[in-house]
C-alpha positions, 0 to 999 in steps of 0.5 A: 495867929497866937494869943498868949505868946509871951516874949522874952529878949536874948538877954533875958533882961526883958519879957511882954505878953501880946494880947496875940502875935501874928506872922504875916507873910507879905506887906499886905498881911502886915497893913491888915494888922496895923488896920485892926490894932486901929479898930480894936485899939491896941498897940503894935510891935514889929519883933524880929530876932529880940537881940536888942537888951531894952524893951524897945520890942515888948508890947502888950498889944499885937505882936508883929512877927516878921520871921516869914519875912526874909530873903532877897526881893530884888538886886540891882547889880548896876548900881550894887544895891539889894532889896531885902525882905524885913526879916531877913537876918544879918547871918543869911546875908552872905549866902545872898550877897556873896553869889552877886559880888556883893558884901555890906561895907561894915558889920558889927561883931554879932550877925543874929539881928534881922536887918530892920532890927539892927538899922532900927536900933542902929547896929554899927561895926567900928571904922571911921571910914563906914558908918551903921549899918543904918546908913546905907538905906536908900530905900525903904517901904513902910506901914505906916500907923495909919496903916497906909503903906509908904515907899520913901526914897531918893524921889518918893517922900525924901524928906523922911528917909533920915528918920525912918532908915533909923527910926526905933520902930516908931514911925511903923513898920519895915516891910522892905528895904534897899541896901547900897552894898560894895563889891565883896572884899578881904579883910587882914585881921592882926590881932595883938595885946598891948599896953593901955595907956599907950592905945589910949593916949594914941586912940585917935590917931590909930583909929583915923589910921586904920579900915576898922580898929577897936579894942577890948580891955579887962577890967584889973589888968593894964593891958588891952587886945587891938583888933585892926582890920585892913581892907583888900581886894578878892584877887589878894587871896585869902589867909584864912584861920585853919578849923582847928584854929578857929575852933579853939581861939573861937569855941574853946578860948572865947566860949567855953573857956571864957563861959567858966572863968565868967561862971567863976566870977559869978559865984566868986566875985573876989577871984575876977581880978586874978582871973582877968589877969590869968586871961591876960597872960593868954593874949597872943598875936596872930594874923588871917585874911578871909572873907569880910563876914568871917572877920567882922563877926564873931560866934559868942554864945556866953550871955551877957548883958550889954550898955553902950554909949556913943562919945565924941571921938577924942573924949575916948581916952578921958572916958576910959580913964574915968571909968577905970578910975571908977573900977578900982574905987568902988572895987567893983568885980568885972569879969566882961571887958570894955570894948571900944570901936569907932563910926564916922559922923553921919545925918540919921537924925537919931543915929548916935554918930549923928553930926559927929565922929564918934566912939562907942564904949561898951560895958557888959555884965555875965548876965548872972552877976549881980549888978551892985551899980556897974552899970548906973556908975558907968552911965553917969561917966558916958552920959555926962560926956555928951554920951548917947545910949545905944537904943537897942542896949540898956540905959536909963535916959529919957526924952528930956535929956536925949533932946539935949543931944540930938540935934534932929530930935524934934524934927524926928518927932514931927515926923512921928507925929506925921506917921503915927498920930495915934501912938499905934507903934508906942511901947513904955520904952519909946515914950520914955525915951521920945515921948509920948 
């Protein structure tokens, strides 16, 4: 146990103190954390690799730290599924899967998250065929805020596994859960530029095409980078990138060079658009086929701050325009691009791709740019084309509004109410944005 541990997310865009962290190390531990918080009246709240850009994981109440948490607990190879431990991190899931043949079916472009967090708050890659990561729970084992431990699967509690596979950490806490994997598979990566208006006037098409296809466009420029990924079998062979290739498109181009041109803007606001259009000059095709995980994720070590709202499918391309639109005429200096990618409907009563196709616009900042209202601005576009925020990224919606657009919102809070009468898992962040 330590008392006084101040947190502080990724982002550096949130910090808490808790009253006392703890490091259970079996579920057992985590059930006597949640009893005494209930004893001595205060909150909890499970943390795990703090990557997400909100205050979902701050508390002022205990700490519930699930890094003695991790790896494998079981596989059932029949069926390819994998039963981990809470902590485990996204990045430690190939040395796992990969001896049993085993890899995730999409991942997004970051592996730092443990793999609660990243269900919890919806992590998701792009491709219209594989949904979040969230979607491929079938089960789960949770500590519930009357500090009983619940299993829920396809025969225990059914009813309650579209809420708790995705579930913001209201309902309690993840001890354990199943993933349905595939069988370990390639990835053909072609990455190339071309014109905006021209990805943006065919996105639906190229999106419904494609295994996995999303973009990145810098603001001031009228040109994007695509990223289209193909699914093959292992016997196909891989191509990978050589290490020194990867290592100066990766390290030097996407990091160190990209950290100055950012650094630049930040004390330069003025330079952006030439230095966008500079990057834009260096914008090459180039093609490899590798292992899933290596394709699928990307090493950034330039911090940012990030909001990412979920729009249905074919409202991409209007957003995009408005948002360039908003771009110019507020002359707002944007040195991070726009990304764009895709994610199948699906029925997690709270997954931003719930009931619909959907596409994913994220706007970022360099975490030291002032932000004179990119952000605000941006929002107002995203929110009012029946845009759903990122739970793990920074927005400003409350209940009120979110009920608007999740079918399933007051069926997830009837659940809340089952699991967790008493708020023990409540925070500032989730009664903004459930209620309290």
């Amino acid at each position: 146990m330590r008392p006084q541990s101040r947190w502080q997310n990724w982002a550096r865009t949130e910090t808490s103190t808790p009253a006392l962290t703890v490091a259970p190390s079996s579920p057992e531990q985590v059930v006597l954390a949640v009893q005494r918080a209930r004893e001595t009246g205060h909150t909890v709240k499970p943390i795990g690799a703090s990557h997400s850009f909100t205050a979902i994981g701050a508390t002022d109440g205990i700490r519930i730290d699930l890094d003695r948490m991790r790896g494998l607990v079981s596989a059932d190879l029949a069926r390819g599924r994998v039963t981990l431990r809470g902590g485990t991190r996204l990045w430690e899931l190939p040395a796992i899967l990969g001896p049993l043949g085993l890899a995730l079916p999409n991942m997004g472009d970051i592996d730092r998250q443990t793999i609660t967090g990243a269900t919890q708050t919806g992590t998701h890659g792009t491709g219209l065929g594989h949904g979040g990561i969230a979607t491929g729970i079938v089960a789960l084992e949770l500590v519930t805020g009357l500090g009983e431990t619940l299993r829920i699967d396809a025969d225990h509690h059914p009813e309650l596994l579209h809420a708790a596979a995705l579930g913001l950490g209201a309902l309690g806490v993840i001890t354990e859960l199943t993933l349905q994997c595939v069988p370990r598979f390639l990835l053909e990566a072609v990455e190339a530029p071309a014109q905006l208006d021209e990805v943006l006037d065919g996105y639906s098409a190229r999106a419904r095409a494609a295994d996995h296809f999303e973009f990145f466009w810098f603001p001031h420029t009228r040109s994007v980078r695509t990223k289209t990924n193909t699914r093959l079998p292992l016997d196909h062979g891989s191509e990978p990138l050589g290490a020194v290739s990867r290592f100066i498109d990766e390290e030097l181009a996407n990091n160190l060079a990209f950290g100055a041109c950012v650094g630049v803007g930040a004390l330069a606001p003025g330079a952006t658009p030439a230095i966008n259009r500079f990057v834009e000059t260096l914008s090459s095709r180039r093609r490899y086929v590798d292992e899933s995980h290596r394709v699928f994720v990307t090493n950034r070590r330039v911090r940012f701050r990030e909001m990412e709202y979920s729009v249905p499918l074919d409202a991409v391309p209007e957003v995009m325009r408005e948002l360039g639109a908003l771009i110019e005429r507020r002359d707002y200096r944007v040195s991070f691009p726009i990304e764009v990618r895709a994610a199948p409907a699906d029925p997690l009563l709270l997954s931003t791709a719930h009931g619909r196709d959907s596409g994913y616009i994220a706007v970022h900042r360099y975490h030291r740019d002032r932000d004179l209202g990119y952000f605000r601005d941006a929002e107002a576009i995203l929110a009012a084309h029946d845009g759903r925020p990122h739970w793990g990224k920074m927005h400003t919606q409350d209940a009120a509004a979110l009920r608007e657009r999740y079918p399933g919102f007051a069926s997830f809070g009837a659940i809340r109410d089952r699991l967790d009468p008493d708020r023990v898992f409540a925070n500032d962040y989730l009664t903004r944005v459930l209620g309290a």
